[in-house]
C-alpha positions as CSV (number, residue, x, y, z in Angstrom):
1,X,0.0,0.0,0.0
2,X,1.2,3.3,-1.1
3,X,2.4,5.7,1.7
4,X,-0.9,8.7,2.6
5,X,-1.2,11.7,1.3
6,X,0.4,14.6,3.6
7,X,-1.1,17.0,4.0
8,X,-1.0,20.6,5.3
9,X,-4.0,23.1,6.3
10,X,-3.8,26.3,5.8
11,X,-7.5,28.6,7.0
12,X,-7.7,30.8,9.9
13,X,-10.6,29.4,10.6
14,X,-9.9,26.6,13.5
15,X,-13.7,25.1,13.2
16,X,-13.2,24.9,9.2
17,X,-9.6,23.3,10.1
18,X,-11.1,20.6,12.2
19,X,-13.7,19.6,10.1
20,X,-11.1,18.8,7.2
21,X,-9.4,16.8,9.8
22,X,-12.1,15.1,10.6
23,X,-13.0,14.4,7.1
24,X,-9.2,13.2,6.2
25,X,-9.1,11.0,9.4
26,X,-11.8,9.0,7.8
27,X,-9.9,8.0,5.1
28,X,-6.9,5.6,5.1
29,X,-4.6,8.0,1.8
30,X,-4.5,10.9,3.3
31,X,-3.2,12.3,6.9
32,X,-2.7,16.1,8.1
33,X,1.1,16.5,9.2
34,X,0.5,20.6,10.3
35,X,-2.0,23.5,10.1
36,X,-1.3,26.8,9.4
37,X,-3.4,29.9,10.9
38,X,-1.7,33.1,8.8
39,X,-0.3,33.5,5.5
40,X,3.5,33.5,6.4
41,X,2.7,30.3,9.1
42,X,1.6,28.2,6.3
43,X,4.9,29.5,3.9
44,X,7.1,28.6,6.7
45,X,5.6,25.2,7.4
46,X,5.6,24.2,4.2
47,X,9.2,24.5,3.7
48,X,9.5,22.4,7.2
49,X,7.3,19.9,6.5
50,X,7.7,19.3,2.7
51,X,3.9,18.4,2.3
52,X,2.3,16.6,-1.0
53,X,-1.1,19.0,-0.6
54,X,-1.5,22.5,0.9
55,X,-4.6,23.3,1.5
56,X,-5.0,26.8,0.7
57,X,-7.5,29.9,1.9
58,X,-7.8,32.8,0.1
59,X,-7.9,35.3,2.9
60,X,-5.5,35.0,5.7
61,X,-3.5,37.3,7.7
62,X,-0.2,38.7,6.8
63,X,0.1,37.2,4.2
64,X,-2.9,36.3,1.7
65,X,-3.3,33.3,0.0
66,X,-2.4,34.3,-3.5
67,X,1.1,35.4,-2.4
68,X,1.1,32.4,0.4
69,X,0.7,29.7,-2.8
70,X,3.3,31.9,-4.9
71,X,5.7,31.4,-2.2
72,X,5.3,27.7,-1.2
73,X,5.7,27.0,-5.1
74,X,8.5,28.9,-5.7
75,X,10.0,27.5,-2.8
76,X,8.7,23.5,-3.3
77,X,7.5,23.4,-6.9
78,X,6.5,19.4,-5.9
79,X,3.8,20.9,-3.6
80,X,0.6,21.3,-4.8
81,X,-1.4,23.5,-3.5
82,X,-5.4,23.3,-3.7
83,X,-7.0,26.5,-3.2
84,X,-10.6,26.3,-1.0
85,X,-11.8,29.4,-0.5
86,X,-15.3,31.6,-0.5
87,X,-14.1,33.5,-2.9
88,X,-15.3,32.4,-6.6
89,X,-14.6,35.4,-8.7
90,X,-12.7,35.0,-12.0
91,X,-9.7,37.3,-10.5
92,X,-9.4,35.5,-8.0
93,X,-9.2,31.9,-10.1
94,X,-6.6,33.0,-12.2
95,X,-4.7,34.6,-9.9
96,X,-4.5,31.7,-7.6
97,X,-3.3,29.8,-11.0
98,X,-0.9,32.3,-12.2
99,X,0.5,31.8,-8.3
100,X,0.8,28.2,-9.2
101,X,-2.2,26.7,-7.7
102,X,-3.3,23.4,-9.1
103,X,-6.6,22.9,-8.4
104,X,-9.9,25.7,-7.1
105,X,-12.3,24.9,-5.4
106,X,-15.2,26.8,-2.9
107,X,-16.3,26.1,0.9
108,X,-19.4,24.8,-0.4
109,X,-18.5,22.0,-2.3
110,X,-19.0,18.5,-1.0
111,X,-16.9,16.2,0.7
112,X,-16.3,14.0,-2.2
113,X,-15.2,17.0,-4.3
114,X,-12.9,18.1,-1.5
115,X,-11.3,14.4,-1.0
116,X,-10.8,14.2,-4.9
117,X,-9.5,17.7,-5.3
118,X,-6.9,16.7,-2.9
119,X,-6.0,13.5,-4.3
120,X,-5.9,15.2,-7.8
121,X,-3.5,17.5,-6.8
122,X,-1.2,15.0,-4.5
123,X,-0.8,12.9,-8.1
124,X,-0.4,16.2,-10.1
125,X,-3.7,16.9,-11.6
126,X,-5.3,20.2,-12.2
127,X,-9.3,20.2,-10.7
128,X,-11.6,22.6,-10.2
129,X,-14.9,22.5,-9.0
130,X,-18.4,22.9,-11.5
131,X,-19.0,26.0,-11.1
132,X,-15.0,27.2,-11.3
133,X,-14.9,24.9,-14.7
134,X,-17.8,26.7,-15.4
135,X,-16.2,29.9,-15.6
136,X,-13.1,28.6,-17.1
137,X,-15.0,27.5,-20.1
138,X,-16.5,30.9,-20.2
139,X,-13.9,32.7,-20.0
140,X,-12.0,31.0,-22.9
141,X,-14.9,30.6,-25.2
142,X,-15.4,33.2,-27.6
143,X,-19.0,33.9,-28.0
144,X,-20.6,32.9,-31.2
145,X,-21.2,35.6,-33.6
146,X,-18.4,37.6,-31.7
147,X,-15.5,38.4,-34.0
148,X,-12.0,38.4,-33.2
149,X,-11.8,42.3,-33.0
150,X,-9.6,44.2,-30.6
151,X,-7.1,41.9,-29.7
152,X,-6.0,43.9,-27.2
153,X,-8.6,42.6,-24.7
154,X,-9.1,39.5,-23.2
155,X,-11.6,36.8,-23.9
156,X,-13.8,38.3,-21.1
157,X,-13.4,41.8,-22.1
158,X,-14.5,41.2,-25.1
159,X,-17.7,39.4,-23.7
160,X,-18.7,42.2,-21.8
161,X,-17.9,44.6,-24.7
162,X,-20.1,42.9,-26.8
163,X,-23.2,43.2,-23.9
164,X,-21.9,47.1,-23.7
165,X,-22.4,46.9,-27.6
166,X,-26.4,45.9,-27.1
167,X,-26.9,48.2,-24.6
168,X,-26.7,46.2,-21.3
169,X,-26.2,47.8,-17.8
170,X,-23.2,46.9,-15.2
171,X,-25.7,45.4,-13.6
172,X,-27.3,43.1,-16.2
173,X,-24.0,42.0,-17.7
174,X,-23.0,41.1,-14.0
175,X,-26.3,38.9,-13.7
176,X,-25.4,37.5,-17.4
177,X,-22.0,36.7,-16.8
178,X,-22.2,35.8,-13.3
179,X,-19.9,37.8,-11.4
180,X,-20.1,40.9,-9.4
181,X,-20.9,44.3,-10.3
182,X,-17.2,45.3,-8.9
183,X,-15.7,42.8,-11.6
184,X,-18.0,44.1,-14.6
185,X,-16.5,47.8,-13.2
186,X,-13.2,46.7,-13.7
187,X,-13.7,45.4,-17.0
188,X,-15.5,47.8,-18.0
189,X,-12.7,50.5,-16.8
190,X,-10.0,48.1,-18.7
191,X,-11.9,48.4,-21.8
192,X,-12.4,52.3,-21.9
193,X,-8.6,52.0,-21.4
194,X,-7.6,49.7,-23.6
195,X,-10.0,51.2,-26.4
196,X,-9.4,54.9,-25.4
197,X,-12.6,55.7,-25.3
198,X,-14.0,58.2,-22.4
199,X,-17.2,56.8,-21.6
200,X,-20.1,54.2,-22.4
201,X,-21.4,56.3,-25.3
202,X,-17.6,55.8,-27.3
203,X,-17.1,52.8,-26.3
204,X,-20.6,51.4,-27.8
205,X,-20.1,53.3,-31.4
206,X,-16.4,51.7,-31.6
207,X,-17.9,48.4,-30.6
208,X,-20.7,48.9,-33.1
209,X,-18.2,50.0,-35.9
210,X,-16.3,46.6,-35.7
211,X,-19.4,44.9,-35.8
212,X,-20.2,44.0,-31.8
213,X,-23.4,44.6,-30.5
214,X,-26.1,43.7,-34.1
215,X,-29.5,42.7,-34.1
216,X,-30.4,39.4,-32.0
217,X,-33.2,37.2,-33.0
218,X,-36.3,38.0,-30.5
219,X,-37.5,35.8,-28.2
């Protein structure tokens, strides 16, 4: 039988702590060798302890978890660290994978997605959970009928560009898209930039120009 999975929690929540111990205690491939309540604790243990998982919060003291997994996998690159978090926005996704995170998940997810998350990332594996996939997908999709104008913006930007384009508010495109109205804000501020435009009004005629934003089929 091959050896457990150790692992390392990282949350500076002590009740959210305990119940992953309790979960991993009922499993024989998997044990917790350390816990870590702050951002620097968990960077510092995980150079001790050499771990196969860290189990990562997003928001810790001192030290958040973004630049806590950056650390640990500069440090360790063998480590993987699973991020499980309440945070599901897309900045926070692809900054936990630009840090080096290989796998997302969020507090809600069930136990057998948390167990298999961890196991996915002890063996190497990128996971995520549905609704992080989800957005993944999104994200890198290009919506049909979009075309590839304005390079200069990302997949996303040019998603909410087009919804600008048919004359959807902040607050419709963040119930389209699914994220907050903060998000939409800062795409919304990125594209102005990136398109030097001043406002809405610009943006939507230079949208319209390349073709963003036709008629749609009723219904």
């Amino acid at each position: 039988m091959s050896e457990p999975l150790r692992i390392l929690l990282a949350d500076d929540h002590p009740l959210f702590r305990d119940g992953l111990k309790a979960l991993l205690s009922s499993v024989d491939d998997a044990e917790v060798v350390g816990e870590a309540s702050t951002g620097t604790e968990v960077v510092e243990r995980a150079l001790e302890l050499q771990p196969d998982v860290v189990v990562m919060d997003l928001h810790m003291p001192e030290l958040n978890g973004i630049e806590a997994t950056r650390e640990v996998v500069e440090s360790s690159p063998h480590v993987g660290v699973l991020v499980l978090t309440m945070v599901e926005s897309d900045d926070s996704v692809f900054a936990a994978l630009r840090a080096g995170a290989r796998g997302y998940l969020v507090k809600g997810s069930s136990q057998g997605e948390i167990l298999h998350a961890i196991r996915a990332a002890g063996s190497g594996e990128a996971v995520f959970g549905p609704t992080i996939a989800r957005r993944l997908i999104e994200y890198f999709s290009v919506p049909a009928g979009t075309p590839e104008v304005f390079p200069q913006l990302t997949p996303r930007e040019r998603e909410v560009l087009e919804l600008i384009a048919h004359g959807e508010s902040n607050q419709a495109i963040a119930r389209r898209l699914s994220i907050s109205q903060k998000t939409v804000r800062n795409h919304v501020s990125n594209i102005f930039n990136k398109l030097h435009v001043a406002d809405r009004a610009q943006a939507i005629v230079k949208a319209r120009e390349a073709g963003m934003g036709g008629d749609t089929a009723a219904g």
